[in-house]
C-alpha positions in Angstrom: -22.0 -31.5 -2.8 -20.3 -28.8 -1.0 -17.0 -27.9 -3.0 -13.7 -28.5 -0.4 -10.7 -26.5 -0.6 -7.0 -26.3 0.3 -4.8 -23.8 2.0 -1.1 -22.7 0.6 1.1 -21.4 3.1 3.0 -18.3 1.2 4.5 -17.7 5.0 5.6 -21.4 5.4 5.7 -22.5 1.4 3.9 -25.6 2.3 0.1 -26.4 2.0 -2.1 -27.2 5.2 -2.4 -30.6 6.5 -5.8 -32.1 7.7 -7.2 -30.7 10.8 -4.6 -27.9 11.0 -1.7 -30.3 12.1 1.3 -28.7 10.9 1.6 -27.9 6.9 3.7 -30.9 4.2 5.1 -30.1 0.8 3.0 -32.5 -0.9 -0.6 -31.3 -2.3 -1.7 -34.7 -2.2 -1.4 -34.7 1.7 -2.3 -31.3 2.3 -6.1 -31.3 4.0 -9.7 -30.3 3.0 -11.5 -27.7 4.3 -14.8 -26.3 3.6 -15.1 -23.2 2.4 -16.3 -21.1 5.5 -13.3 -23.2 7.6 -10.6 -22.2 4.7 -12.1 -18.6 4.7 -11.5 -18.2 8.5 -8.0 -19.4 8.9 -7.3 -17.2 6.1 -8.6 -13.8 7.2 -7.4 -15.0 10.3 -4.1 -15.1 9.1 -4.0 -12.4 7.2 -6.0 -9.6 9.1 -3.1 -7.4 10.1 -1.6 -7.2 6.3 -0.7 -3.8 4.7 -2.5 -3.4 1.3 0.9 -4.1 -0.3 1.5 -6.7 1.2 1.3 -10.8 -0.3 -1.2 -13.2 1.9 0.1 -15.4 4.5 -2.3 -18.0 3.5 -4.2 -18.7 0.3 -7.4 -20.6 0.0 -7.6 -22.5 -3.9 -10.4 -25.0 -4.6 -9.4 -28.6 -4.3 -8.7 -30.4 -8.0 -8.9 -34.2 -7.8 -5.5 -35.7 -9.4 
């Protein structure tokens, strides 16, 4: 089973809801992405960083509650 993962906002301080509707508060709501759909939107987001910079958007593996 492929391993799904969830996207922190550091830009929005919010986590990314399913199907890249808008981001909530609430890990439990935030959405599920596979790894290679979580990579994009990240480099995505943060391709035009300085080295010194934080991300805009972190990828972390999904933990069941």
């Amino acid at each position: 089973m492929e391993k799904e993962w969830q996207i922190w906002s550091n830009e929005h301080r919010a986590w990314w809801m399913p199907y890249r509707h808008g981001y909530t508060k609430s890990r439990g709501l935030a959405g599920l992405y596979s790894f290679e759909e979580a990579s994009e939107i990240c480099a995505n987001a943060n391709q035009f960083l300085a080295d010194d910079q934080p991300p805009n958007e972190t990828m972390l593996p999904y933990v069941k509650p």
